[in-house]
PyMOL Python script that loads the backbone (N, CA, C, O; Angstrom):
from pymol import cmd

cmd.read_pdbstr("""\
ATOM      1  N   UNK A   1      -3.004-238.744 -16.602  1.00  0.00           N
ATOM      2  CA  UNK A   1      -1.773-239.449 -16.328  1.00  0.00           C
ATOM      3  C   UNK A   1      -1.808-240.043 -14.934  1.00  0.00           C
ATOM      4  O   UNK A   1      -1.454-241.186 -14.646  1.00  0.00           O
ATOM      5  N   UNK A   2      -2.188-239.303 -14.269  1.00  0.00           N
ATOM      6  CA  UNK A   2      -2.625-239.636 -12.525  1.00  0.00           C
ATOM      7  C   UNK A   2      -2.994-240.968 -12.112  1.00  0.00           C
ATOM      8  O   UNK A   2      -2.586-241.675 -11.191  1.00  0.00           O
ATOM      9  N   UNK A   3      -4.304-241.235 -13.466  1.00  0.00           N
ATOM     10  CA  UNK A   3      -5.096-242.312 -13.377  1.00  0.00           C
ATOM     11  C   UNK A   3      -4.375-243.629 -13.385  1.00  0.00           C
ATOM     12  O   UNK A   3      -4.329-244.428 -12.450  1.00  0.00           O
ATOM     13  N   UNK A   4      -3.692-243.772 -14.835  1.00  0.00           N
ATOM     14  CA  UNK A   4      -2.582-244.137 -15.141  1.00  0.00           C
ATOM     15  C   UNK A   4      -1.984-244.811 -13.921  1.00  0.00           C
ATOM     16  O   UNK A   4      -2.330-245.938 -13.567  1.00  0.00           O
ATOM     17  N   UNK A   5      -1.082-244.090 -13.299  1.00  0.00           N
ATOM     18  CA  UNK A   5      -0.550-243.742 -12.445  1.00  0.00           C
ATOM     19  C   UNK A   5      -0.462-244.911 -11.271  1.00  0.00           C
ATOM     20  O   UNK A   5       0.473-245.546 -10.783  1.00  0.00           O
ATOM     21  N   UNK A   6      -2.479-244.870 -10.972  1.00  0.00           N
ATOM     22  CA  UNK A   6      -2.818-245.455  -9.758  1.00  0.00           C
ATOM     23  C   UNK A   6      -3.626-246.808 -10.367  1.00  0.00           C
ATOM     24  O   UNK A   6      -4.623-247.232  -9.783  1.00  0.00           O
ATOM     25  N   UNK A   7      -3.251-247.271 -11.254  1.00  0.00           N
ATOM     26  CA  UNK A   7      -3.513-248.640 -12.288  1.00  0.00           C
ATOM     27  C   UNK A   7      -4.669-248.654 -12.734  1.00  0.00           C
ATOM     28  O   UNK A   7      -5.399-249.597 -12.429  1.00  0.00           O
ATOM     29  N   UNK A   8      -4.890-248.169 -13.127  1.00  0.00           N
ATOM     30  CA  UNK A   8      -6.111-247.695 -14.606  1.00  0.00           C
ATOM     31  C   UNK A   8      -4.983-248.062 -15.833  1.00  0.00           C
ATOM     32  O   UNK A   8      -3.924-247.451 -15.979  1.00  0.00           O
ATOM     33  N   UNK A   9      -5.493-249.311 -16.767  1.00  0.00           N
ATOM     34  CA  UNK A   9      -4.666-250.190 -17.837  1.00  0.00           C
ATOM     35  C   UNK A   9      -4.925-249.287 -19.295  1.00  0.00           C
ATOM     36  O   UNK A   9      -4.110-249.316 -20.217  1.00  0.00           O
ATOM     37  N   UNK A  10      -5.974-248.628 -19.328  1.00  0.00           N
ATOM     38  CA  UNK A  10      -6.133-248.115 -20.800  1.00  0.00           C
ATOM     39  C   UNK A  10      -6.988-246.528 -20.205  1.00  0.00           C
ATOM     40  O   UNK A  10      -8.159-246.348 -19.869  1.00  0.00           O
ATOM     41  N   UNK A  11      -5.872-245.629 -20.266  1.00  0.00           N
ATOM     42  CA  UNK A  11      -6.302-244.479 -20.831  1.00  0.00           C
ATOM     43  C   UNK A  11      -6.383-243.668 -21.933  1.00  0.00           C
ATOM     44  O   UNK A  11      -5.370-243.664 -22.633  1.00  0.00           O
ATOM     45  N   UNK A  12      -7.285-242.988 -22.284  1.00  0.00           N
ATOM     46  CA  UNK A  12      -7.156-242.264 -23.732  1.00  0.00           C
ATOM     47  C   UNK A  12      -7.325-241.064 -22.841  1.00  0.00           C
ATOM     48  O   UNK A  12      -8.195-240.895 -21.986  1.00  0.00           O
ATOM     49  N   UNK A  13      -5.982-239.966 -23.316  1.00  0.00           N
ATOM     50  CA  UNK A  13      -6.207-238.220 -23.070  1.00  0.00           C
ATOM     51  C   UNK A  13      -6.681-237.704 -24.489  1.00  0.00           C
ATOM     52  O   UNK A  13      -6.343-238.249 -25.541  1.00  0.00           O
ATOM     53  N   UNK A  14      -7.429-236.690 -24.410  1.00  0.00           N
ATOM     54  CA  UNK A  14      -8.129-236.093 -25.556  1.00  0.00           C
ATOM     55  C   UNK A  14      -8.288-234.644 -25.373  1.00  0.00           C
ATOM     56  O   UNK A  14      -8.475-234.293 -24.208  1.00  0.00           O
ATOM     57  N   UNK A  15      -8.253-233.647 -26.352  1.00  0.00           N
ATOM     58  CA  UNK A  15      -8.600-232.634 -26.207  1.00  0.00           C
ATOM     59  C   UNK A  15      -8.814-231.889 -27.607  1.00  0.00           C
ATOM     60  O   UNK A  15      -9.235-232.509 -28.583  1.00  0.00           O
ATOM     61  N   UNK A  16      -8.606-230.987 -27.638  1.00  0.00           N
ATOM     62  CA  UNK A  16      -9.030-229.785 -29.221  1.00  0.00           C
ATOM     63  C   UNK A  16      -8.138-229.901 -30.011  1.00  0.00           C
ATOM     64  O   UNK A  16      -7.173-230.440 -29.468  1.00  0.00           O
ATOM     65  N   UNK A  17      -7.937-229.621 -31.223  1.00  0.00           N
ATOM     66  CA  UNK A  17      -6.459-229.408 -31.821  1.00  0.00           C
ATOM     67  C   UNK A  17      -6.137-228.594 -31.571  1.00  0.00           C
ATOM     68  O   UNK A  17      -4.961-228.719 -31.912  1.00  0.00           O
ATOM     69  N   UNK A  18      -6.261-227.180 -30.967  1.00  0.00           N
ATOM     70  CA  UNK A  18      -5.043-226.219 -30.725  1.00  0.00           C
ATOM     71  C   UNK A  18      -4.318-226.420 -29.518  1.00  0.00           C
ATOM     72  O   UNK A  18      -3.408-225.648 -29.213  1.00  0.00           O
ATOM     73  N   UNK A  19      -4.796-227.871 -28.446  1.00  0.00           N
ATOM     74  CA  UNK A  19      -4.427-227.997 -28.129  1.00  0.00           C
ATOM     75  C   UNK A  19      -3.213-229.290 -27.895  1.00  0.00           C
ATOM     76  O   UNK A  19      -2.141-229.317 -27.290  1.00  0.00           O
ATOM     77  N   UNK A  20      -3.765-230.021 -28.471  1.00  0.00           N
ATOM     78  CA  UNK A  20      -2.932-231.414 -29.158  1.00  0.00           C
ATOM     79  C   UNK A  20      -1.571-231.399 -28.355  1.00  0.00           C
ATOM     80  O   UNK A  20      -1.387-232.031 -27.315  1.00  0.00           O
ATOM     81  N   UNK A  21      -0.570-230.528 -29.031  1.00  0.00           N
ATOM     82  CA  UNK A  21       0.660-229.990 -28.913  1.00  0.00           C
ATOM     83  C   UNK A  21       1.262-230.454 -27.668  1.00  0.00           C
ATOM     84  O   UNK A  21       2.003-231.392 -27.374  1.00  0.00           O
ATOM     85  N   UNK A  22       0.571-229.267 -26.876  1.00  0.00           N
ATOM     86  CA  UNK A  22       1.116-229.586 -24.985  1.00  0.00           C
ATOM     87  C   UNK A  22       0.482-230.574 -24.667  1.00  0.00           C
ATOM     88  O   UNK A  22       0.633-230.983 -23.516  1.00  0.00           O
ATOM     89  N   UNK A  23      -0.456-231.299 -25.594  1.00  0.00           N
ATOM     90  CA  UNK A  23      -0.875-232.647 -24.197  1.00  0.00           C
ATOM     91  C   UNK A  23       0.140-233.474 -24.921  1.00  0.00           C
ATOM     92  O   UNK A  23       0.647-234.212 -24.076  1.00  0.00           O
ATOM     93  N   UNK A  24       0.539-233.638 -25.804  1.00  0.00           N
ATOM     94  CA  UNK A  24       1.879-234.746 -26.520  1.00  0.00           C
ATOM     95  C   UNK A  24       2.828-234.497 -25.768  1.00  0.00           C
ATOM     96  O   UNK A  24       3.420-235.420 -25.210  1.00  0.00           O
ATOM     97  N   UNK A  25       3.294-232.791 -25.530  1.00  0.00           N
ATOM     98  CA  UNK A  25       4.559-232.579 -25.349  1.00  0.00           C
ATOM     99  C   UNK A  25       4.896-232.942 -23.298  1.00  0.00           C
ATOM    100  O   UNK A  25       5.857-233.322 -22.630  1.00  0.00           O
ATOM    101  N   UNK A  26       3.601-232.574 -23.050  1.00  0.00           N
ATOM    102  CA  UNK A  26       3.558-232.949 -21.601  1.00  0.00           C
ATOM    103  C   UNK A  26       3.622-234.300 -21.599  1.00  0.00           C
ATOM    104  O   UNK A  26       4.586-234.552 -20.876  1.00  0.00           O
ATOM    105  N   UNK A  27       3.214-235.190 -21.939  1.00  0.00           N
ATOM    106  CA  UNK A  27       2.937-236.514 -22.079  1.00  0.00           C
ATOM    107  C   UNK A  27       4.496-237.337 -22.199  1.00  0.00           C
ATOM    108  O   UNK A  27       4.878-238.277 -21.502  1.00  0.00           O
ATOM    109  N   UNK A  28       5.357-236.536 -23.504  1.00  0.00           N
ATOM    110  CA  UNK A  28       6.699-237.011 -23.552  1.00  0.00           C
ATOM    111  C   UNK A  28       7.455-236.406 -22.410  1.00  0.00           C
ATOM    112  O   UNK A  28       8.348-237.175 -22.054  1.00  0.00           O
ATOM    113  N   UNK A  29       7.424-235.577 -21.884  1.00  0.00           N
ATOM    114  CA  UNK A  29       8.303-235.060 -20.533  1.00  0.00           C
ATOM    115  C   UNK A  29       8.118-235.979 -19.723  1.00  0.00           C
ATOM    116  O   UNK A  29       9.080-236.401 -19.080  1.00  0.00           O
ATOM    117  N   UNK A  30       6.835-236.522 -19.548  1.00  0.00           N
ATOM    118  CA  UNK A  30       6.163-237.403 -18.959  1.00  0.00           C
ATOM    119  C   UNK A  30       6.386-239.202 -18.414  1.00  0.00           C
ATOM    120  O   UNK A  30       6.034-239.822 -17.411  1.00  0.00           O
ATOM    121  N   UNK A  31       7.236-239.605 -19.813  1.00  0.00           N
ATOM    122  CA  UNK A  31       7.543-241.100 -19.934  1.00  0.00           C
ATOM    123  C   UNK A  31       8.342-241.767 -19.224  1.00  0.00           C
ATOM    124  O   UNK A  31       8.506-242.984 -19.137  1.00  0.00           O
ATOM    125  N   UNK A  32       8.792-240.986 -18.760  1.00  0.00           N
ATOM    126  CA  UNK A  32      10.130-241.960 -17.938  1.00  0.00           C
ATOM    127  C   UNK A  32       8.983-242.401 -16.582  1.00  0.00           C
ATOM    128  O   UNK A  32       9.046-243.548 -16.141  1.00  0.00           O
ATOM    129  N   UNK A  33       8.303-241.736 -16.186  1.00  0.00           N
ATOM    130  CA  UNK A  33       7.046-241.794 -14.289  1.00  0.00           C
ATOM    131  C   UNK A  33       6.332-242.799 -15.420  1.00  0.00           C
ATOM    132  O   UNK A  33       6.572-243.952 -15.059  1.00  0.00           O
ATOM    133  N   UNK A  34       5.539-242.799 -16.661  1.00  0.00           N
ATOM    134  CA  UNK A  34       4.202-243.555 -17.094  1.00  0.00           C
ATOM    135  C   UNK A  34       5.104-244.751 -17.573  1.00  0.00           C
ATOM    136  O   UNK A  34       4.332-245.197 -18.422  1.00  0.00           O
ATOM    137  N   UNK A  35       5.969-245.408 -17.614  1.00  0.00           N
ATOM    138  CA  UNK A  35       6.754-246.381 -18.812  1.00  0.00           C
ATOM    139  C   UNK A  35       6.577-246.484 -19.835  1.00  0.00           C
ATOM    140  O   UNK A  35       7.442-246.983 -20.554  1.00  0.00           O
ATOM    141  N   UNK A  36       5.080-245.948 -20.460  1.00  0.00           N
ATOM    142  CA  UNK A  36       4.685-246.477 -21.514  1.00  0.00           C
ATOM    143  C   UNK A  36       4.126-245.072 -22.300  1.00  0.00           C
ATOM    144  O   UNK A  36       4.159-244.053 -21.609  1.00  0.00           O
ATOM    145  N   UNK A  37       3.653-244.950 -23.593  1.00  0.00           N
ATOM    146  CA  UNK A  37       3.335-243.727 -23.968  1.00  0.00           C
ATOM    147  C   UNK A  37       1.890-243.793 -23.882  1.00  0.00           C
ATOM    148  O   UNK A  37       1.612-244.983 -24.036  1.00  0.00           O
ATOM    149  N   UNK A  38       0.458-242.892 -23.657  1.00  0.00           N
ATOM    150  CA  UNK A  38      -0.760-243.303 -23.168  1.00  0.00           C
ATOM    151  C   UNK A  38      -1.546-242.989 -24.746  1.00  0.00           C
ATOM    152  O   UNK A  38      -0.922-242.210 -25.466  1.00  0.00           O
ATOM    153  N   UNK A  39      -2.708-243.485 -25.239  1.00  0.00           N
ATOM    154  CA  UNK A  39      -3.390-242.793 -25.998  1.00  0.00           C
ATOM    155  C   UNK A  39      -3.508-241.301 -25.654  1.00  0.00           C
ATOM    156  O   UNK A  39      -3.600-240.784 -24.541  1.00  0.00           O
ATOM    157  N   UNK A  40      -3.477-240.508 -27.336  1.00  0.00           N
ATOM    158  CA  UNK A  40      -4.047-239.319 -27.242  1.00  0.00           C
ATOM    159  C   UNK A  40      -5.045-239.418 -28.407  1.00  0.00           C
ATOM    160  O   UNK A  40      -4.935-240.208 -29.344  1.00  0.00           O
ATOM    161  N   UNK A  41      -6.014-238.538 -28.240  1.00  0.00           N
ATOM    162  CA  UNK A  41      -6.973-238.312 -29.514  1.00  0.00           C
ATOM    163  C   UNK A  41      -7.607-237.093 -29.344  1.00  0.00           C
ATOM    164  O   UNK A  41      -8.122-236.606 -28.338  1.00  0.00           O
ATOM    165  N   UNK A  42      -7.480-236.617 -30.613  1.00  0.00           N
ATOM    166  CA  UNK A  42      -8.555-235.440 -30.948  1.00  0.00           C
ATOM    167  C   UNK A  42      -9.773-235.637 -30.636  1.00  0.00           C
ATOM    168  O   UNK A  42     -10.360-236.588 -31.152  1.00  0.00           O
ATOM    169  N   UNK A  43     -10.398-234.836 -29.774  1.00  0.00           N
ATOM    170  CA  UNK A  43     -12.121-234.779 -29.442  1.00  0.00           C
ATOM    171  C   UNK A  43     -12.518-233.322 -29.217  1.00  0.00           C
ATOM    172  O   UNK A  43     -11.866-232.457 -28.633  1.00  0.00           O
ATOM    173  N   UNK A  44     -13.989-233.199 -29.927  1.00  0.00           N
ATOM    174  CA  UNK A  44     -14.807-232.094 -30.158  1.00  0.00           C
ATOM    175  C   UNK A  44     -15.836-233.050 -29.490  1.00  0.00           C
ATOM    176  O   UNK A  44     -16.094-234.116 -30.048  1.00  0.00           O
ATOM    177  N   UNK A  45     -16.582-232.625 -28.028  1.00  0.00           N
ATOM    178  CA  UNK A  45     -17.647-233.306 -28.033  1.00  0.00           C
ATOM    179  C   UNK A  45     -18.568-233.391 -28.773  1.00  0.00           C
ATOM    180  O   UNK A  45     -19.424-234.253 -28.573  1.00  0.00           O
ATOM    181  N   UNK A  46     -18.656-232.484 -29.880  1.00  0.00           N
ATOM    182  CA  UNK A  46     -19.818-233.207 -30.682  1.00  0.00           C
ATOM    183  C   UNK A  46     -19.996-233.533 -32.093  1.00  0.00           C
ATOM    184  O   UNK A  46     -20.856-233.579 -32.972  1.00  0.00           O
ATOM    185  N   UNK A  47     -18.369-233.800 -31.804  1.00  0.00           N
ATOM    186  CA  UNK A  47     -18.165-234.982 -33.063  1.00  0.00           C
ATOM    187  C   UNK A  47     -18.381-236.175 -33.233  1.00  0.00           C
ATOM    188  O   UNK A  47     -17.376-236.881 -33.152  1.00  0.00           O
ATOM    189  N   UNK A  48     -19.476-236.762 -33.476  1.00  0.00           N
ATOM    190  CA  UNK A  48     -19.854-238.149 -33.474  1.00  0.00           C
ATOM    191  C   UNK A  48     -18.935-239.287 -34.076  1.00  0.00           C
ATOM    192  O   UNK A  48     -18.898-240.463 -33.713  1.00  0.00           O
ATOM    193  N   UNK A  49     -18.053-238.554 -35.280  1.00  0.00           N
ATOM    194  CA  UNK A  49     -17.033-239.757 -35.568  1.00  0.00           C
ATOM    195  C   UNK A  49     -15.947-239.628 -34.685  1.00  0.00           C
ATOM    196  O   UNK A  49     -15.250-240.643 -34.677  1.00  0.00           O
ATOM    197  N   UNK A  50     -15.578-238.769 -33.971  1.00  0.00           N
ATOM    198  CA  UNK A  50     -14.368-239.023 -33.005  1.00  0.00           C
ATOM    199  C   UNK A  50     -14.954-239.192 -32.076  1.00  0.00           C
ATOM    200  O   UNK A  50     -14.116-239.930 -31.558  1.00  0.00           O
ATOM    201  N   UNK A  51     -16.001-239.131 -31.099  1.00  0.00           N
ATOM    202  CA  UNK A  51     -16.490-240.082 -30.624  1.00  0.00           C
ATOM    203  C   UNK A  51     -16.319-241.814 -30.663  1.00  0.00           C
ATOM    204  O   UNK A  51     -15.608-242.469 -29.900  1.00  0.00           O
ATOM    205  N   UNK A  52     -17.081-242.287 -31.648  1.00  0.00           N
ATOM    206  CA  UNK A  52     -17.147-243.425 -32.091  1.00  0.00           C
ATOM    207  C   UNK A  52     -15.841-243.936 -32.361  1.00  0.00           C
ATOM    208  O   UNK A  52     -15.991-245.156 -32.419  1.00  0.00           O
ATOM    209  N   UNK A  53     -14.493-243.623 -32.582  1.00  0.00           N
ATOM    210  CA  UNK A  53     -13.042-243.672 -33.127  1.00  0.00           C
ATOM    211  C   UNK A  53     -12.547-244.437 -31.609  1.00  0.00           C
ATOM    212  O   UNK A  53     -11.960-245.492 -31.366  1.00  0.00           O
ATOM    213  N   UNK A  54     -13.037-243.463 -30.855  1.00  0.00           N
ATOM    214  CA  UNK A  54     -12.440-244.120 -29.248  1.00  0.00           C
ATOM    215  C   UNK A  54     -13.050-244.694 -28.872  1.00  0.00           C
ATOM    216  O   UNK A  54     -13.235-244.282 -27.727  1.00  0.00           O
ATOM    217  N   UNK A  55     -13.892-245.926 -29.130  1.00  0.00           N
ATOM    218  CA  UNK A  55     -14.505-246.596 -29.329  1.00  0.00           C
ATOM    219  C   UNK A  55     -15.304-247.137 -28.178  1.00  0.00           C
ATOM    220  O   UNK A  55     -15.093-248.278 -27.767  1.00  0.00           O
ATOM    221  N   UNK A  56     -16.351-246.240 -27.564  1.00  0.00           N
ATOM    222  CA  UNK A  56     -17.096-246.683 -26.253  1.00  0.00           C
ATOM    223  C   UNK A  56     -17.999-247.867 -26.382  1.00  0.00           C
ATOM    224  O   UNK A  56     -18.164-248.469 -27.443  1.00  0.00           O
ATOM    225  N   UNK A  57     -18.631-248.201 -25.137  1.00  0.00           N
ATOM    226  CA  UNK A  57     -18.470-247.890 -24.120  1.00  0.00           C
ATOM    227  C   UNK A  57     -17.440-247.442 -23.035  1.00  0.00           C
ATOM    228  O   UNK A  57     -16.581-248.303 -23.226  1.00  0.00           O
ATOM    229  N   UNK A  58     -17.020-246.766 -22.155  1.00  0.00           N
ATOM    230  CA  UNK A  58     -15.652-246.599 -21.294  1.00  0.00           C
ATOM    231  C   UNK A  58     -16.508-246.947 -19.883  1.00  0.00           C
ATOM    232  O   UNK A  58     -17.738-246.986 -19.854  1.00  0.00           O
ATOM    233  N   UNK A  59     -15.606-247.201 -18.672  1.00  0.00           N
ATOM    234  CA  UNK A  59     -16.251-247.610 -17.098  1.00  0.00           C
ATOM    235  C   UNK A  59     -15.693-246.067 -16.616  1.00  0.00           C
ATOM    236  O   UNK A  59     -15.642-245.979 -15.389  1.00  0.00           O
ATOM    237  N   UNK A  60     -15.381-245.165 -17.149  1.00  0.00           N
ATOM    238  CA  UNK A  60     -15.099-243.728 -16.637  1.00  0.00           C
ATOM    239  C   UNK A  60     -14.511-242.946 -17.617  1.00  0.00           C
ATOM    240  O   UNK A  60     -13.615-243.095 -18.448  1.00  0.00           O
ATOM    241  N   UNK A  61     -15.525-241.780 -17.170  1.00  0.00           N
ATOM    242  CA  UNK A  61     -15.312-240.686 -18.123  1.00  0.00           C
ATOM    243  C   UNK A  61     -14.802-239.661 -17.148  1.00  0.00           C
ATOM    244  O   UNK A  61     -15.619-239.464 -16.249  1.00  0.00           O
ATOM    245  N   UNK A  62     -13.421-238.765 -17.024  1.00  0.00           N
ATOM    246  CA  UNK A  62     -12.986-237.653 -16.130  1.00  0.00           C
ATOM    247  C   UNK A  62     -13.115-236.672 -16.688  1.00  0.00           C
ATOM    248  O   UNK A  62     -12.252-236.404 -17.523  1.00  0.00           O
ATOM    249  N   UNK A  63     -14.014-235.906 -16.518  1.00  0.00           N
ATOM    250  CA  UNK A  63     -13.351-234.552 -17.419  1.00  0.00           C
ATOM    251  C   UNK A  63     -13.101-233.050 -16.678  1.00  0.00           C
ATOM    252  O   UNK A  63     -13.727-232.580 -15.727  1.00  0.00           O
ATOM    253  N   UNK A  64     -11.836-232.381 -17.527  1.00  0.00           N
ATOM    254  CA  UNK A  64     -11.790-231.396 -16.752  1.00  0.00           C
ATOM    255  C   UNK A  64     -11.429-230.507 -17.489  1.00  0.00           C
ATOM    256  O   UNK A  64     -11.098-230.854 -18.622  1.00  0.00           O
ATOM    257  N   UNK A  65     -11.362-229.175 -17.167  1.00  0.00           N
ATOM    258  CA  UNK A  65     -11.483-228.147 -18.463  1.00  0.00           C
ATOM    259  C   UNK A  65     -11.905-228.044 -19.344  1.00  0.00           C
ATOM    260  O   UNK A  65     -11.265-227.459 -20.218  1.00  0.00           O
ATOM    261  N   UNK A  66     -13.136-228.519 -19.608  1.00  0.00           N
ATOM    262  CA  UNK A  66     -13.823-228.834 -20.577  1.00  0.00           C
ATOM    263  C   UNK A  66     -15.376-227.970 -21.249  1.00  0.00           C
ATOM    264  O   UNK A  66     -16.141-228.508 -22.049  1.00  0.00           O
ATOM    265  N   UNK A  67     -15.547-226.597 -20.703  1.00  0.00           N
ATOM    266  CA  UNK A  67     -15.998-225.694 -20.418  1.00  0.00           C
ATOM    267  C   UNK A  67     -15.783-224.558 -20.469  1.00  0.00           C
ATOM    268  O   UNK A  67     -16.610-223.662 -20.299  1.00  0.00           O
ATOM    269  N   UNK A  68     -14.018-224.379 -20.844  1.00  0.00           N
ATOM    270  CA  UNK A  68     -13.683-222.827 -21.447  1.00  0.00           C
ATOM    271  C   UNK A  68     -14.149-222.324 -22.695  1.00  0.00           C
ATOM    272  O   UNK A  68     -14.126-221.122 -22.957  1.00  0.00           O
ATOM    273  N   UNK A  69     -14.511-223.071 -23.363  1.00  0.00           N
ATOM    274  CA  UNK A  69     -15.115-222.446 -24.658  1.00  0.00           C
ATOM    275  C   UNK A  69     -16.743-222.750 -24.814  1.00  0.00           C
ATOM    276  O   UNK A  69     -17.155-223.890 -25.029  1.00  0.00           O
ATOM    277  N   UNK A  70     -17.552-221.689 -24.692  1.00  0.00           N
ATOM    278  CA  UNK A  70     -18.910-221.643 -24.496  1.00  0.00           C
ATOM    279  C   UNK A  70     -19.625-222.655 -25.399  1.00  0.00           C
ATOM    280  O   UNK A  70     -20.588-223.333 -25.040  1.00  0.00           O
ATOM    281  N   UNK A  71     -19.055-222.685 -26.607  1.00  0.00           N
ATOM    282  CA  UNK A  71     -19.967-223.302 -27.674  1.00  0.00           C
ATOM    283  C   UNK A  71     -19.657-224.870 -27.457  1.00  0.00           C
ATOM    284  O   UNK A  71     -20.222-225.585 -28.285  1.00  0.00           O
ATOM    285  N   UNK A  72     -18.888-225.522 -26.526  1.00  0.00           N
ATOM    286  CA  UNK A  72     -18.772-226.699 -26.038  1.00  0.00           C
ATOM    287  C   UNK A  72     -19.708-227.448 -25.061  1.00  0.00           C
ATOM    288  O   UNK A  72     -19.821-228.651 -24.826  1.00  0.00           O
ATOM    289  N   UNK A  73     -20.394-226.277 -24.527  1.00  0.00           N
ATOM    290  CA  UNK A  73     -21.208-226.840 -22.804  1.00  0.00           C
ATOM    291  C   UNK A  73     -22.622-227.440 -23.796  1.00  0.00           C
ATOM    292  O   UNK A  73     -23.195-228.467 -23.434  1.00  0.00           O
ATOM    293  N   UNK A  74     -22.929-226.932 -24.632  1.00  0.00           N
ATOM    294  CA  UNK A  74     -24.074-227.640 -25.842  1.00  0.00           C
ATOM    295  C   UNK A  74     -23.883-228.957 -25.743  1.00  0.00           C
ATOM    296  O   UNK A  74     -24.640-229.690 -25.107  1.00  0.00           O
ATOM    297  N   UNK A  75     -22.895-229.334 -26.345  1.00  0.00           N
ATOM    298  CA  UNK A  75     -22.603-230.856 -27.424  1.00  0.00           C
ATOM    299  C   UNK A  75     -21.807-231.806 -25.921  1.00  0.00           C
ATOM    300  O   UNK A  75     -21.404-232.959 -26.072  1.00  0.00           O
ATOM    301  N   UNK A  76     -21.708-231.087 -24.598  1.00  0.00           N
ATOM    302  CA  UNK A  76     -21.146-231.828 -23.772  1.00  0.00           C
ATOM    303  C   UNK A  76     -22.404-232.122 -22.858  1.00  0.00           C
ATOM    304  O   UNK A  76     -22.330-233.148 -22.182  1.00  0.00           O
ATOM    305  N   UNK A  77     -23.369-231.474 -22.768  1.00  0.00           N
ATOM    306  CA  UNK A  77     -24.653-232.052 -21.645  1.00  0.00           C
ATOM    307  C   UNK A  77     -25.134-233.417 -23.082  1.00  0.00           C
ATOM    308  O   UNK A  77     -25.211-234.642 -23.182  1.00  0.00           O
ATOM    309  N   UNK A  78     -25.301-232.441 -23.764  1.00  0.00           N
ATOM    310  CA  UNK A  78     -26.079-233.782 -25.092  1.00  0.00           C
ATOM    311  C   UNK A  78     -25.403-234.990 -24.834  1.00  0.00           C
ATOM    312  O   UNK A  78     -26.029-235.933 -24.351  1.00  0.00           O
ATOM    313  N   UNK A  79     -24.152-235.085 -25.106  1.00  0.00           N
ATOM    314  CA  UNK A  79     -23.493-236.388 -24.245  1.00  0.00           C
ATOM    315  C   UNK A  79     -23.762-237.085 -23.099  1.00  0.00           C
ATOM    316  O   UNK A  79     -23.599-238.301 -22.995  1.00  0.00           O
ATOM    317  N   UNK A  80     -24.289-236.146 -21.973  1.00  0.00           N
ATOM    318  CA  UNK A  80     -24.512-237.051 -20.858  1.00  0.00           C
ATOM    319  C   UNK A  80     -23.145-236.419 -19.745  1.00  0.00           C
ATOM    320  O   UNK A  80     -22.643-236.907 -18.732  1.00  0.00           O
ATOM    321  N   UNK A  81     -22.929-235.381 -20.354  1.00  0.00           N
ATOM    322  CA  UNK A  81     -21.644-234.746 -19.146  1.00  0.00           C
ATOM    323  C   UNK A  81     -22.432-233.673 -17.827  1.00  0.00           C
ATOM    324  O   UNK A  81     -21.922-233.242 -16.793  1.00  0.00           O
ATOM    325  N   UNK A  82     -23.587-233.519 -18.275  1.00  0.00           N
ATOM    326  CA  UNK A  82     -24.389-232.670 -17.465  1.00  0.00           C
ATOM    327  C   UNK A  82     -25.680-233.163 -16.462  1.00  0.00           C
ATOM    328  O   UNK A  82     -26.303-232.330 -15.804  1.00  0.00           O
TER     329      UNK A  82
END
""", "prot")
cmd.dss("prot")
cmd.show_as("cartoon", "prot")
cmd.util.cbc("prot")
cmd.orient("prot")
């Protein structure tokens, strides 16, 4: 949202489905500071069709928390996060 924020025109937030929830619900608390509502999408890094859905290339990738669940740090270096 930050990014957003400081004029970055197209962000997509993404995360797990159990987490979905609070990034929507943060996101709507959110609208009145962003004006606008931002992409969200489901991502498993090593899902190649949700990958491909958000349709890269991107000029920046941020990531953060993205490392609490062990079986993730695999399918996130394979990407190019490492």
């Amino acid at each position: 949202m930050g990014l957003y924020l400081l004029g970055l025109h197209e962000v997509v937030l993404t995360d797990i489905a159990p987490v979905m929830p609070a990034l929507k619900h943060n996101l709507k608390r959110n609208k009145p500071a962003l004006k606008k509502t931002l992409k969200t999408a489901q991502l498993y890094w090593g899902n190649e069709e949700q990958m491909k859905s958000l349709k890269p290339p991107f000029d920046f990738v941020i990531a953060t928390d993205v490392v609490y669940l062990e079986e993730t740090v695999a399918p996130l270096i394979k990407r190019g996060g490492g």
